[in-house]
C-alpha positions in Angstrom: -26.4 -6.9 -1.0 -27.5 -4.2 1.1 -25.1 -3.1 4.5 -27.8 -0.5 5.3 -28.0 -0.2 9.1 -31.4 0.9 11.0 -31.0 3.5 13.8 -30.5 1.1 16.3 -28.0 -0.8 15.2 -23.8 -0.2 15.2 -21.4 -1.3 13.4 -20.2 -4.7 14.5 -18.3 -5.7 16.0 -19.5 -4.3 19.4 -18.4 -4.9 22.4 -20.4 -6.7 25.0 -22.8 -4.9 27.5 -22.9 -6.6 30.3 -25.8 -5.3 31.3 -28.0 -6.5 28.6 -27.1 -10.1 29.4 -29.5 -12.0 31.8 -30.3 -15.8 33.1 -28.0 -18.2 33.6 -25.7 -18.0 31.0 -24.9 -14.2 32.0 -21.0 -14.2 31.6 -19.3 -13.4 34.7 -18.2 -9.8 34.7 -14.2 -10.6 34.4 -14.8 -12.5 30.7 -17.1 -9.7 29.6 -14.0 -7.0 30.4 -11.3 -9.4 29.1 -13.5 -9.9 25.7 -14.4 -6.2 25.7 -10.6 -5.6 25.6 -9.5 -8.0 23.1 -12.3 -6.6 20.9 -10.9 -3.0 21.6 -7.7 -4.3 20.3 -8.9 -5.8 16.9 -10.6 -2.6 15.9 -7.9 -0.6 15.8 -5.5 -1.5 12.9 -2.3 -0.6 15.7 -2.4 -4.5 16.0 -1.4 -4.8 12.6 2.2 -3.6 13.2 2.8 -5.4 16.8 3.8 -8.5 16.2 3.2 -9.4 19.6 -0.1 -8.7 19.7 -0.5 -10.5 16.3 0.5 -13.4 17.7 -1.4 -13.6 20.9 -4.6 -13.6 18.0 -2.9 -16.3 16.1 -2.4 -18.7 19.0 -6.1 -18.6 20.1 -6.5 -20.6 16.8 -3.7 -20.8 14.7 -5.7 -23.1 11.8 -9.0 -20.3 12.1 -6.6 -17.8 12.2 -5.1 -18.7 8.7 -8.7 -19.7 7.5 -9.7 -16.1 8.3 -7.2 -14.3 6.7 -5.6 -13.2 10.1 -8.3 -11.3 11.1 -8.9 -10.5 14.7 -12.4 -10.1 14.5 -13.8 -13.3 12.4 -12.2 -14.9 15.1 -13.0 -13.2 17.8 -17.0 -13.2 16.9 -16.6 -17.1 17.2 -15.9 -17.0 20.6 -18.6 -16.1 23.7 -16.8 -13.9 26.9 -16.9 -17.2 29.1 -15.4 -19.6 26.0 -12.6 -16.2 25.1 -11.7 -15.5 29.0 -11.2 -19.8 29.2 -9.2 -19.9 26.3 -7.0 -17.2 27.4 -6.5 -18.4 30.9 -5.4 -21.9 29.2 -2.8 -19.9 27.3 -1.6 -17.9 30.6 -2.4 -14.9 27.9 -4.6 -12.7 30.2 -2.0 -10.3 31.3 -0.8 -10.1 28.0 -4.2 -8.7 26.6 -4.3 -6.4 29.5 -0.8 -5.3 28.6 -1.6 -5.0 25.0 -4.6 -2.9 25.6 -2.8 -0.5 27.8 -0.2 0.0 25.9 -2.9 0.9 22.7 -5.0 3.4 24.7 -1.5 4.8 26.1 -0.6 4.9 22.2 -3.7 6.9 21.0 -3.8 9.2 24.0 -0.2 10.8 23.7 1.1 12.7 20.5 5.2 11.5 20.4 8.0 14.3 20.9 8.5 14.2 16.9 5.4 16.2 15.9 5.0 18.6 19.2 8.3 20.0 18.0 8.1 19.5 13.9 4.3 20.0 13.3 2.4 21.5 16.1 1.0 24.5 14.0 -0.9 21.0 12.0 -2.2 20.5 15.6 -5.3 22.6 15.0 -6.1 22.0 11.2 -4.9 19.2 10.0 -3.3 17.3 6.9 -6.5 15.7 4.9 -4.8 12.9 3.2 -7.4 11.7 0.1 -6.1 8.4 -2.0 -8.7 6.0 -3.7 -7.2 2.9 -1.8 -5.4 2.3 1.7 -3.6 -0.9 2.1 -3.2 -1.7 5.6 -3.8 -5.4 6.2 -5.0 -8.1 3.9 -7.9 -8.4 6.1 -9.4 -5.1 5.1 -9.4 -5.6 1.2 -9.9 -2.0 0.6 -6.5 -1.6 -1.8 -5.4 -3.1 -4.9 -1.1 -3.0 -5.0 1.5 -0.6 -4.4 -0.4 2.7 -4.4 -3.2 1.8 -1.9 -0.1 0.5 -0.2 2.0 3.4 -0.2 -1.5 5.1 1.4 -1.1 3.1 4.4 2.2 3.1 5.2 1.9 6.9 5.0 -0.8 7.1 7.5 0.7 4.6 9.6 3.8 6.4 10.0 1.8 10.0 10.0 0.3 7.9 13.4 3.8 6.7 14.7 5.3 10.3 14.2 1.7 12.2 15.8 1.9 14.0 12.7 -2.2 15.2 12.6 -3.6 13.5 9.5 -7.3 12.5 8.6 -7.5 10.4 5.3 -10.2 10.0 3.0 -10.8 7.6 0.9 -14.0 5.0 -0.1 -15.0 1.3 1.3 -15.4 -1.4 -0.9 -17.5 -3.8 -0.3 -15.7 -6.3 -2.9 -12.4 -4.4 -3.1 -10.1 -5.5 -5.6 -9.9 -9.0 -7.4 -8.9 -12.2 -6.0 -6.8 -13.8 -8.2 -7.5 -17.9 -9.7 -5.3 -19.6 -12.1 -6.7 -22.5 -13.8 -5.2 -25.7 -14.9 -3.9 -23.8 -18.4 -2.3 -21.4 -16.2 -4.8 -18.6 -17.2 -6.2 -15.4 -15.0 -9.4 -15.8 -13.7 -10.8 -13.0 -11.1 -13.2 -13.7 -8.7 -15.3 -11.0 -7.0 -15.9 -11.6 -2.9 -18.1 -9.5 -1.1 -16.6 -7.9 2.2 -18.0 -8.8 5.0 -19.0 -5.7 7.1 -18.9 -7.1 10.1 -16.2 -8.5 10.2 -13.8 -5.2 9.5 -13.0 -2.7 12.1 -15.4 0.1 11.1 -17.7 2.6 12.7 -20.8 5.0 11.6 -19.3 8.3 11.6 -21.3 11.2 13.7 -21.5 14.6 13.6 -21.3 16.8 16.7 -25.2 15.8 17.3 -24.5 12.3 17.2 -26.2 11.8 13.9 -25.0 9.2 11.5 -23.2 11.5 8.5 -24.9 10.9 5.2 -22.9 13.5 2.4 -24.5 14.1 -1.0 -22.5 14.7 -4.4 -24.7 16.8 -6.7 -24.5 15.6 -11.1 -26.9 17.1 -13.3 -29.1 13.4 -13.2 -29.2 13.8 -9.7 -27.2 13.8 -6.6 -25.5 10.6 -5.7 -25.3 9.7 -1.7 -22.3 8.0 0.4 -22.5 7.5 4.1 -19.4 7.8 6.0 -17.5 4.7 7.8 -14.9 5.8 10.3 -11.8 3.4 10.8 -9.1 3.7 13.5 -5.5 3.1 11.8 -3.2 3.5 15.6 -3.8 8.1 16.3 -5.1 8.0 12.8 -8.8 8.2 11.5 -9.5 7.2 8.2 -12.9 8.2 7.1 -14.6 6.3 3.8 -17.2 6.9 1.7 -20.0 4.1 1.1 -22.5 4.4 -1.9 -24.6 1.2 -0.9 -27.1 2.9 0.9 -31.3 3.2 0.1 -31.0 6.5 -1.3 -29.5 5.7 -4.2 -30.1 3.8 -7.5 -28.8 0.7 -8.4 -26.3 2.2 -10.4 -24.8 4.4 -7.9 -25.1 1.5 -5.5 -22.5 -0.4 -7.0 -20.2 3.0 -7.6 -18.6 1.7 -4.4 -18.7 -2.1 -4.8 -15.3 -3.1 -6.6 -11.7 -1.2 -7.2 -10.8 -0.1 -10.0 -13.4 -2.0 -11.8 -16.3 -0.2 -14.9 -16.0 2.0 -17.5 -15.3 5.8 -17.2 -18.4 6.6 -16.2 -17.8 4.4 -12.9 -15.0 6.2 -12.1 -15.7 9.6 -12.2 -18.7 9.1 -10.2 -15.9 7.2 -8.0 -14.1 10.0 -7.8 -16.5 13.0 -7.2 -17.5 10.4 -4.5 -13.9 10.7 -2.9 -13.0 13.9 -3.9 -16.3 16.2 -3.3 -18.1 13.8 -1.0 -14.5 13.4 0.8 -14.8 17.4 1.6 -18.2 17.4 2.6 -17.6 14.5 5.3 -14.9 16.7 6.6 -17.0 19.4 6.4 -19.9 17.5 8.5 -17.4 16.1 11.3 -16.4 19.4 12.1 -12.7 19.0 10.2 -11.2 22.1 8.9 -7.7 20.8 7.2 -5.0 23.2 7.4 -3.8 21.2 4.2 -5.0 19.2 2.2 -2.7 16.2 0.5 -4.0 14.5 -3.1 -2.8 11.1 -3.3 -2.5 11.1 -7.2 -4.9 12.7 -9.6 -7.8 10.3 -8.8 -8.6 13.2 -5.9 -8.1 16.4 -7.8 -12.0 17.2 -7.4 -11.7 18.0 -3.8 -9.8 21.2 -4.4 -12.5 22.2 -6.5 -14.9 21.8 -3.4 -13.0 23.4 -1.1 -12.9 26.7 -3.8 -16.6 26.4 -3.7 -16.6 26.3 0.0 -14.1 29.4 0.3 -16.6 31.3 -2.4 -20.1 30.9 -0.7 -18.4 31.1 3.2 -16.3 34.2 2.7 -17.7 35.4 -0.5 -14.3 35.5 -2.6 -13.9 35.5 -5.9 -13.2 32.1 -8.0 -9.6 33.1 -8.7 -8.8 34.3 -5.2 -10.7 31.1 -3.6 -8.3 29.2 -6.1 -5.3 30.9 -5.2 -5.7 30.8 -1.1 -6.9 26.6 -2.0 -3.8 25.9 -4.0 -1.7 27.2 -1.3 -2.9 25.2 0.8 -2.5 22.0 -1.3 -0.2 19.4 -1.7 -0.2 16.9 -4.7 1.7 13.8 -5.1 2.2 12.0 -8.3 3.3 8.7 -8.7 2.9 7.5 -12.8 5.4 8.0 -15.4 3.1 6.3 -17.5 0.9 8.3 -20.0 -1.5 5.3 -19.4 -2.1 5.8 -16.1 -3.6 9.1 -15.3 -7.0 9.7 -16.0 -8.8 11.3 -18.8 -12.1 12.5 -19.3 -14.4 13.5 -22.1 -16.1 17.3 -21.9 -19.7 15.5 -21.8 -18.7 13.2 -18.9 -16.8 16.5 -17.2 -20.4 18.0 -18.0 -22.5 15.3 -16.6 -21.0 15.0 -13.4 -19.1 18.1 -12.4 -21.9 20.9 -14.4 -23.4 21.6 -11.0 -20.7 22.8 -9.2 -19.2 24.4 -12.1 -21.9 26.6 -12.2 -21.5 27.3 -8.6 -18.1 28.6 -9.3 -19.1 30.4 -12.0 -17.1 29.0 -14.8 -18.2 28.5 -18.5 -17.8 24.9 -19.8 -14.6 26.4 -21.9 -13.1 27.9 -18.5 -14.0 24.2 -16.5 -12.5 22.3 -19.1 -9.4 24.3 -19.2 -8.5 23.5 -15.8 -7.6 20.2 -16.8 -5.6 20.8 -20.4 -2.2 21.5 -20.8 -3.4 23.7 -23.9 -6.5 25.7 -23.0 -7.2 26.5 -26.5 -7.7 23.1 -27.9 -11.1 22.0 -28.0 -10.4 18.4 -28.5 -8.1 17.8 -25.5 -9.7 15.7 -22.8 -10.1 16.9 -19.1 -7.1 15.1 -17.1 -6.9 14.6 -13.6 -3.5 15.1 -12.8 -3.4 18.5 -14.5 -5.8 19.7 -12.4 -4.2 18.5 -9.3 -1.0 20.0 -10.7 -2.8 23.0 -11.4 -4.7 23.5 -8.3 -2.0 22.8 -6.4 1.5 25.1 -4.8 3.3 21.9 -3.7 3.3 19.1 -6.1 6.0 16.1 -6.0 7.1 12.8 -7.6 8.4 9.9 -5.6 11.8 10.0 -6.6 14.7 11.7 -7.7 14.5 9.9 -11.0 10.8 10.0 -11.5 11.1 14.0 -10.8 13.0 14.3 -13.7 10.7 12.6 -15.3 7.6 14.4 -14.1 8.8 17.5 -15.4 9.6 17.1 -18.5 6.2 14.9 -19.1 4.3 18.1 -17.5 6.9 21.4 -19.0 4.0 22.1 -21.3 2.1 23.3 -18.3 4.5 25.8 -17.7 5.8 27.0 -21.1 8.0 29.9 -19.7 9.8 28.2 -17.4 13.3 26.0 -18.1 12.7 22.4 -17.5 14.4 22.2 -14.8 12.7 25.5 -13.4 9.3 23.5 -13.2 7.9 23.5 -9.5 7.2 19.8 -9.1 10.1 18.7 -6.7 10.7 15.4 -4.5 10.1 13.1 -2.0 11.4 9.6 -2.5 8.9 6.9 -0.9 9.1 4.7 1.7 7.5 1.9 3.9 6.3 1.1 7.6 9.5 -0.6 9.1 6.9 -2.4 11.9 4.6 -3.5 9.3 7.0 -5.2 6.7 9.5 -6.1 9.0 9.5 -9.9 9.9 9.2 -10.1 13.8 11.9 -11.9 14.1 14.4 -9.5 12.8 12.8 -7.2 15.1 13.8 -9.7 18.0 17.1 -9.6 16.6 17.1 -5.7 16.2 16.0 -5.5 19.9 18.8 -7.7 21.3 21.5 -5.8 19.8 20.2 -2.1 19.5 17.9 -1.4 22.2 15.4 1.1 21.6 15.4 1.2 17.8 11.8 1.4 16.7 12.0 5.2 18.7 15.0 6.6 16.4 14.1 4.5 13.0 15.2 7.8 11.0 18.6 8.1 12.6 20.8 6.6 10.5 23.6 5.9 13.6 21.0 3.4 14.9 21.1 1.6 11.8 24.7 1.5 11.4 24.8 -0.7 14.6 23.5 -3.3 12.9 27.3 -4.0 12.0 27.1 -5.3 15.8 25.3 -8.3 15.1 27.0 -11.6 14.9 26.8 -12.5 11.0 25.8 -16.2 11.8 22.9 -14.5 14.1 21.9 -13.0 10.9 22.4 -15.5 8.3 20.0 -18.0 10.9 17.5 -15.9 11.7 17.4 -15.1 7.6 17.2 -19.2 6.9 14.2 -19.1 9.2 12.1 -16.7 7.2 13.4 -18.4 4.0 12.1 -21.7 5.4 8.6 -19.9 6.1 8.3 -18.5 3.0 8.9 -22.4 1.0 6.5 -23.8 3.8 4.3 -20.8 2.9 4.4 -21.4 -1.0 3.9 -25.3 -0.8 1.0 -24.9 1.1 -0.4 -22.3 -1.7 0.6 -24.3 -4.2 -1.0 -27.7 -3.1 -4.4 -25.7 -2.3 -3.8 -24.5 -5.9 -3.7 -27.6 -7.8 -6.6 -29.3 -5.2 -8.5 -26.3 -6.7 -8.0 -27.5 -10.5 -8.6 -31.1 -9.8 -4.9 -32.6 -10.0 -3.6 -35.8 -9.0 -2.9 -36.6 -5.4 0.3 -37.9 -6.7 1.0 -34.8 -8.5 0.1 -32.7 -5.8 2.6 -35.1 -3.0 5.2 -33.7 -5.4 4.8 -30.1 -4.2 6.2 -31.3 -1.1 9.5 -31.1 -3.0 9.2 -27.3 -4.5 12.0 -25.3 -3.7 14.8 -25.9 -1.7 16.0 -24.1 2.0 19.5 -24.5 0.4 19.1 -22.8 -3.2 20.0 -19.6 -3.8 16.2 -17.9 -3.8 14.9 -15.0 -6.0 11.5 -13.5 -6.1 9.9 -11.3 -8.5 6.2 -10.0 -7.4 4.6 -6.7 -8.4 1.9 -5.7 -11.2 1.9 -7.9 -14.1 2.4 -4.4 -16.5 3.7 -5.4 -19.4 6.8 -2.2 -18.9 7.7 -4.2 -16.1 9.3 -6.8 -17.8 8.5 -10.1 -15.4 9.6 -12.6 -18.5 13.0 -10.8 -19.0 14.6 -13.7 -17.4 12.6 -16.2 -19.4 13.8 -15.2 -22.9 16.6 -17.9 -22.7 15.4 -20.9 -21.6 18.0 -22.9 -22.0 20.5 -20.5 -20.0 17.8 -20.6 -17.0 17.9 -24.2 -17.3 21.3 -24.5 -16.5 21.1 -21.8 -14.1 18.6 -23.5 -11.7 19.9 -27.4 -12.2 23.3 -26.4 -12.0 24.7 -29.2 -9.2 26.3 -27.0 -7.0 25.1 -23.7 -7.0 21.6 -23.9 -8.0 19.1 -20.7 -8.8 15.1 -20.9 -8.0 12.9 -18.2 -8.3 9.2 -17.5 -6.9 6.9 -15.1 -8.7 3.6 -13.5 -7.5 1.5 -10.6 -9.2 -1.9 -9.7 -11.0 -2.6 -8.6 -14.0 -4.8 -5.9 -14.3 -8.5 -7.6 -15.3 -8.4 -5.8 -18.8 -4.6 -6.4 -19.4 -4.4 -9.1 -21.7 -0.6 -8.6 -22.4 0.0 -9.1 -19.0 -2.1 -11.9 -18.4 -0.5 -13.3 -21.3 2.6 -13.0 -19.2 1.2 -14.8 -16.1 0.2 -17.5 -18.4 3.7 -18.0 -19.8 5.6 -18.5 -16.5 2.8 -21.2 -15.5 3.4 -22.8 -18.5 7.4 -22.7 -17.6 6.7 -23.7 -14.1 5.4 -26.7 -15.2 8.0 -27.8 -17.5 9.8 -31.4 -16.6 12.9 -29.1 -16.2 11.8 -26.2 -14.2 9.3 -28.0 -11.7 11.0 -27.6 -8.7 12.9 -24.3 -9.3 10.0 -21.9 -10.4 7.0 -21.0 -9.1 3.9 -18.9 -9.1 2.0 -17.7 -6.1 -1.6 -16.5 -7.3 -3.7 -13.8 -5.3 -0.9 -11.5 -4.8 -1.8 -9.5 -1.5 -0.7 -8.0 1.5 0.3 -11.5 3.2 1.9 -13.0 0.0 4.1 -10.0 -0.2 5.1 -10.4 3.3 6.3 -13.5 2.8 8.0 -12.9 0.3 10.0 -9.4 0.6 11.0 -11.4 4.6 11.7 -14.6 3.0 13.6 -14.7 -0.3 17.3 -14.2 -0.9 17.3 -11.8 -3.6 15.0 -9.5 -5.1 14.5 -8.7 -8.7 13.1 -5.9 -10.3 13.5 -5.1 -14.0 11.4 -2.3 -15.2 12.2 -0.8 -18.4 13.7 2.6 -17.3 12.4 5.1 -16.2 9.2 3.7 -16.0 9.3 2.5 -12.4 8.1 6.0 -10.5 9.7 4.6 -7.5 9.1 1.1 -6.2 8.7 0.3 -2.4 8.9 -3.8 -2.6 12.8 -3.6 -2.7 12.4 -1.5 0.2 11.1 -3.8 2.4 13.0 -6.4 1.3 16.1 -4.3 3.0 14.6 -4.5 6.0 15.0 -8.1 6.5 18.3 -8.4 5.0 17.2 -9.3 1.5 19.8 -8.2 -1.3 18.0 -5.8 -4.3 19.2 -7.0 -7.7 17.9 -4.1 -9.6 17.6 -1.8 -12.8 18.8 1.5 -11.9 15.1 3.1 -11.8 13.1 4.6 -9.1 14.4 4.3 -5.8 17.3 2.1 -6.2 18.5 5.0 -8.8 19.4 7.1 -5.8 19.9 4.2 -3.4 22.4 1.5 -4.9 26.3 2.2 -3.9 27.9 -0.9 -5.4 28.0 -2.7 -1.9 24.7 -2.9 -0.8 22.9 -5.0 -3.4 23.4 -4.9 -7.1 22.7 -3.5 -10.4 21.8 -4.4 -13.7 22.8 -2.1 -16.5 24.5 1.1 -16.5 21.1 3.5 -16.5 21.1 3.9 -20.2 18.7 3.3 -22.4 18.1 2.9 -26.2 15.4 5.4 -27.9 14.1 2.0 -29.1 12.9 -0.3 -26.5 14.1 -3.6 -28.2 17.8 -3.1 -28.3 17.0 -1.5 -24.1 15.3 -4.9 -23.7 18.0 -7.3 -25.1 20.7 -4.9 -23.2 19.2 -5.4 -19.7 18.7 -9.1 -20.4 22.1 -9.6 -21.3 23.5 -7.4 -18.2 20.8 -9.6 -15.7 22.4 -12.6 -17.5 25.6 -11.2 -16.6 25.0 -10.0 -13.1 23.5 -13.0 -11.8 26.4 -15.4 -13.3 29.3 -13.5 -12.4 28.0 -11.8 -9.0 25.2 -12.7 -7.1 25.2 -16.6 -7.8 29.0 -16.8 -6.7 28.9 -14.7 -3.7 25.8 -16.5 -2.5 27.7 -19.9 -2.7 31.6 -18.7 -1.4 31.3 -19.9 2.1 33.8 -19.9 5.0 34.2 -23.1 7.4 31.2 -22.4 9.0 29.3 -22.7 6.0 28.4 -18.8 6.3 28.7 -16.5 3.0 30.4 -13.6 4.9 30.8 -11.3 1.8 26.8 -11.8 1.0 26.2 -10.9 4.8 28.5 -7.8 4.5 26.5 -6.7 1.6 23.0 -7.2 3.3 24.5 -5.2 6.7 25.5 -2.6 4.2 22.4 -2.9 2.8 20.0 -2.6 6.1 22.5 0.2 7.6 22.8 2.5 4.4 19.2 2.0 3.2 16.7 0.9 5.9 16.7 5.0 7.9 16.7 6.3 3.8 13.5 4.5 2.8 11.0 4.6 5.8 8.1 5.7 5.4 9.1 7.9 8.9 11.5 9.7 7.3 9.5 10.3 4.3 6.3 11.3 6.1 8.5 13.9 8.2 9.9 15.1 4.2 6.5 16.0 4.0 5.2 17.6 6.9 9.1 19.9 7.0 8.8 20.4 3.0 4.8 20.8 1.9 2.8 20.5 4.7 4.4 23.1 7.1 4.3 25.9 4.8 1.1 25.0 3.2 0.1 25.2 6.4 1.4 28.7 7.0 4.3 27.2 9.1 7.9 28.0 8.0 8.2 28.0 4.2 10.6 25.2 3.0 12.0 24.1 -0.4 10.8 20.8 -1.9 13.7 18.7 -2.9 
C-alpha cells in the first residue's frame, strides 16, 4: 500500500490549528494548546526515556495504552482537544504536560557542558551515523534485535551527551517479523504493515521548503527514496522510503520489510542507505565532518562521498579516497563469517557500474576494493572489507571481539603483525534511562541525587553501596512480580490464539512463582548461541526446578531468523519442554521478542544467562541492562562480560577455554553451567538472614551495579568515540583507539 503524500498534506500526526476549526464544536483555545503540547511530546522519541512522561500517556488509558503498543500517538489521535483537555483535568495531569513539554523544548534547545568542552570542533560538521536499523521503541518497528538496538542507544546517548550526530538509516513500512507460535510449538512470521500515521515522522525539506526526493543511479535505472525525518531528544534521524510513484513495483517493496529477500533486495537496500543516505545529506544542507558506518551494510556511502570530493574539488580517485577514509569511522560487530555480506561481480556490476564509472575504476579495480586478495577473480565483493578498507578508524565492540577481528581480517594487511592491525576498541554499551526500570530510578534518586547528570562517574555508582539492602531486594521483587504478571498475560493470549482449553488456559494463572529463583535467556535464536545448553539433561533440570526448597524456573524469549531452520528447530524444542507434565510451571517461552519483552525481562528476572560458544558473542548488551536493575549475569566469559566479570559481581561459567572441536567445548560449558548453577547461584539465592533477605546475593548485585553500570553505558561509550575516532577524524586532536 501506497503512503505517498500529495503537496498539501503532512505527515500526521499534526497538530491542531485552531484556526481552521469553526461552528460550534470549535474547541476552546486552552484544549487546542494543551492537545497541541501533548502531541509535541509524542513526536519526539525523548518520551521514550522519561518515565514520567511515559506514564502520564499510560494513565490516559492504561488498557488502549497496552492495546497500542504504548504508543503516544495511536492514542492520542483517539482523543478530540475538548475530550484530551477533560481527561487531563480529571487526572489533575495538566501541569504535568505543561511541565513535560517545557522541560523537552528546554532539552532540544541547550547542547549539555559534556560536548561544548569534548566535541565542539563536531559543532559545525557533524558525526553522520548510517546503520540499517534503529531500535528505539517497540512502537517504531523500524529494528530487528541487538544491532538496530545498539543504533539507538548510541543516538540516544549522542542526544544526552550534545554530541552533534545525524543518523541515517531507511523506514520500513513492515519492519521486521512478528513472531507466532502455533499449537506444535513451531515459528510462524507474520508481516504487519506500519502505520504511517501513527509514528512520529516528518517530510524532510531542503532550504526551499521542498519535500527531498534522492535518486540512486543502477545501470536498469535509477531507484528513488524520499526522505522521512524523525526527532530522537537533539537528535535527527533521517530515513529513506522507497514506496513512492516513481518507482516500480520492485523497488517499491526495497523498503517494505528488514532483513527480508534475496541478494538482490539487499544491495538495492543498501545503495538505498548508503548512496541515497549521502545524497539526503547532501540535499538538507549536511556536510559531516565524519562519517560513522554502523557495520558493513553502509560501506557504499564512502564511495559517494569520494565521488562527491572528485566532481566538487576535482581530485583524483585515490586522493578523494584518502581525504574520505580519514574522515571515516567503521564499526564492526560479527565474528561470524556468516554474517557479513557478500556479493557477486554481476550484482556489484548491476547496481554500483554507474558510479564506478564515475570514479573511474575498471570492473577489476571496483571489485578489488572489496577482496582481501585483489588478484583472485573468484572472490566475492564483501561489505565489510570495504568499510575496513575505506576507512582510518575501524573498531570491534570489545576487547575480546578485537582480538578476534584482527586475526579474521590480518589478510588485509599482510605486512603487518597481528597484533599490529589498526582495528582497535570500543566495548558497547546501553541507554541507562531507557533500560532502566523506573522504579530503580526512584530508588537511585532517593539515595544519590543527581545521578542521571554524572552516569559515567564511576564514584556516583559506588554510592549505590548506600542503599538499604531490603530497599533493594523489594523494589527488585516488584519488577520480578511484573515481569510473571507480564508473561501470564502473554502466555494466556498465546494459547487463546491456538484454540486451547479454558481450563488449560486457567492454569497459566499458576506459571512461575514470585518466590523461585528466576532465570531468563532471550536473544537471537542462532544456533552458536547455544539456548538448549541447559536442556541436554533433562532429568538434572527436572530436579533442578521441582526441587522443594530451592526451586529453579526459567523464561525464554527470541526469534529465529525466518530462514534459520536450526534455530527454529531450537524454539520448537523448548515449547515442546515447556509443555511437559514436569516442566509446566517452571519454563516458559515468550514469542515476539521485542523491545517491550526485553524490558521486562532484563528489569524483571533474577539471573541472566548467556551461553555463546566463545568467542562468538562480539559483545552482548542484554547482560548489560540487566546490571542496571540489579540482575546478576551468569555468563560464558565472551564479549563484554570477558572484560567485565571480577568474581563478585555475577558469575562465570568456564574458564575461557575452548576446544578446537566444538563438541567437547559444548559438553565442557554444559558441565561447568551444571556446576555453577548447583554449587553457586542456586545456594546463594536461597541463604537468607532472619529477615528473609539473601545479603550475599544483594552484595553481589551492588557490586554488580557499582563496578559495571558507569563501564557499560552507552554514555561512556559514545564519549570513547567522539575522544578516540570521531575527534581526530574530525581534524580535532588525534587519539589512539583502544
Amino acid at each position: 500500500m501506497s503512503n505517498d503524500l500529495n503537496p498539501q498534506e503532512k505527515l500526521l500526526p499534526t497538530p491542531v490549528d485552531e484556526k481552521l476549526i469553526s461552528g460550534p464544536a470549535r474547541p476552546n483555545s486552552s484544549a487546542i494548546k494543551l492537545y497541541n503540547k501533548a502531541m509535541t511530546l509524542a513526536n519526539n522519541l525523548w518520551w521514550s526515556w522519561h518515565p514520567e512522561v511515559v506514564n502520564m500517556f499510560q494513565t490516559l488509558d492504561p488498557v488502549r495504552w497496552r492495546q497500542l503498543a504504548h504508543n503516544p500517538i495511536a492514542l492520542l489521535k483517539e482523543y478530540t482537544p475538548e475530550r484530551f483537555e477533560k481527561r487531563v483535568l480529571e487526572l489533575v495531569f495538566n501541569t504535568k504536560f505543561d511541565q513535560a513539554y517545557r522541560r523537552l523544548m528546554e532539552y532540544i534547545s541547550d547542547r549539555p557542558l559534556w560536548a561544548k568542552q569534548n566535541a565542539g570542533v563536531l559543532g559545525a560538521h557533524p558525526v553522520a551515523y548510517f546503520s540499517l536499523e534503529f531500535g528505539l521503541h517497540e512502537s517504531v518497528p523500524i529494528y530487528s534485535g541487538g544491532l538496530g538496538i545498539l543504533a539507538g542507544d548510541h543516538i540516544k546517548s549522542a542526544s544526552g551527551l550534545g554530541v552533534p550526530i545525524v543518523a541515517v538509516g531507511l523506514f520500513y513500512d513492515q519492519g521486521y517479523f512478528k513472531q507466532r507460535l502455533n499449537a506444535r510449538g513451531e515459528q510462524e512470521e507474520e508481516y504487519i504493515e506500519t502505520k504511517v500515521e501513527y509514528v512520529p515522522l516528518e517530510t524532510a525539506m531542503d532550504k526551499d521548503g521542498n519535500k527531498i526526493t534522492v535518486s540512486v543511479d543502477t545501470a536498469k535505472g535509477p531507484i528513488y527514496a524520499r526522505v522521512r525525518k524523525m526527532k530522537v531528544g537533539r537528535v535527527e534521524l533521517y530515513l529513506l522510503d522507497t514506496d513512492i510513484e516513481e518507482n516500480s513495483p520492485e523497488d517499491r517493496k526495497l523498503t517494505g520489510t528488514l532483513y527480508g529477500g534475496d541478494r538482490r533486495t539487499r544491495i538495492r537496500q543498501e545503495i538505498v542507505c548508503g548512496i541515497g543516505g549521502v545524497k539526503a545529506l547532501r540535499a538538507l544542507g549536511i556536510t559531516p565532518g565524519v562519517y560513522h558506518l554502523n557495520e558493513g551494510h553502509n560501506s557504499f556511502a564512502t564511495l559517494e562521498v569520494i565521488r562527491g570530493k572528485m566532481e566538487d574539488d576535482g581530485k583524483s580517485f585515490e586522493t578523494a579516497l584518502r581525504e574520505v577514509a580519514q574522515q571515516t569511522v567503521f564499526t564492526t560487530h560479527t565474528p561470524v563469517e556468516a554474517g557479513h555480506d557478500y556479493f557477486d561481480a554481476d550484482l556489484i556490476e548491476e547496481h554500483l557500474g554507474p558510479l564506478r564509472m564515475k570514479l573511474g575504476l575498471s570492473r577489476d579495480q571496483f571489485m578489488e576494493l572489496g577482496r582481501k586478495n585483489p588478484l583472485d577473480q573468484n572472490e566475492k565483493f564483501c561489505m565489510t572489507i570495504l568499510g575496513l578498507k575505506l576507512s582510518r578508524y575501524a573498531n570491534a565492540v570489545s576487547s575480546l571481539h578485537g582480538k578476534v577481528t584482527r586475526h579474521m581480517w590480518r589478510d588485509l594487511w599482510p605486512q603487518k603483525e597481528e597484533e599490529e592491525i589498526p582495528i582497535g576498541h570500543i566495548t558497547n554499551g546501553v541507554h541507562v534511562p531507557t533500560w532502566m526500570a523506573w522504579q530503580m530510578q526512584v530508588l537511585f534518586e532517593r539515595h544519590i541525587p543527581g545521578w542521571t547528570e554524572e552516569s559515567i562517574n564511576p564514584d556516583v555508582w559506588a554510592q549505590v553501596y548506600k542503599i538499604d539492602p531490603g530497599e533493594l531486594w523489594e523494589t527488585h521483587d516488584v519488577l520480578k512480580t511484573l515481569l510473571i504478571d507480564f508473561a501470564r498475560r502473554r502466555i494466556m493470549r498465546q494459547l487463546r490464539r491456538n484454540k486451547f482449553s479454558e481450563e488449560e488456559i486457567d492454569q497459566v494463572k499458576n506459571i512461575l512463582d514470585p518466590q523461585t529463583l528466576t532465570i531468563g535467556f532471550a536473544r537471537r535464536f542462532a544456533t552458536y548461541k547455544r539456548a538448549t545448553l541447559i536442556m541436554q539433561d533433562l532429568e538434572w533440570l527436572s530436579r533442578i526446578v521441582n526441587d522443594t526448597k530451592r526451586p529453579v524456573q526459567f523464561v525464554f524469549a527470541g526469534k529465529a531468523h525466518p530462514a534459520d531452520i536450526p534455530g527454529k528447530r531450537f524454539i520448537q524444542q523448548i515449547m515442546e519442554i515447556c509443555h511437559e507434565e514436569r516442566f509446566t510451571n517452571r519454563i516458559v517461552f515468550l514469542e515476539d521478542y521485542d523491545i517491550n519483552v526485553a524490558r521486562h525481562m532484563v528489569q524483571g528476572v533474577d539471573v541472566w544467562l548467556n551461553n555463546p560458544r566463545r568467542p562468538l558473542e562480539a559483545s552482548g548488551t542484554s547482560g548489560q541492562k540487566a546490571v542496571l536493575n540489579g540482575v546478576l549475569n551468569l555468563s560464558i566469559l565472551d564479549g563484554w562480560w570477558a572484560e567485565a566479570y571480577d568474581g563478585t559481581n555475577g558469575f562465570a561459567i568456564g574458564n575461557g577455554n575452548n576446544h578446537v572441536y566444538d563438541a567437547i567445548t559444548d559438553e565442557r560449558d554444559r558441565i561447568s553451567l551444571m556446576e555453577v548453577l548447583e554449587n553457586e547461584v542456586i545456594p546463594m539465592y536461597y541463604d537468607v538472614d532472619e529477615h528473609g533477605l539473601p545479603q550475599r546475593w544483594i552484595r553481589f548485585m551492588m557490586n554488580s551495579i557499582a563496578t559495571l553500570a558507569w563501564r557499560f553505558s552507552a554514555h561512556r561509550m559514545v564519549a570513547d568515540y567522539a575522544r578516540h575516532a570521531y575527534l581526530p577524524a574530525a581534524g580535532g586532536l588525534s587519539a589512539k583507539m583502544p
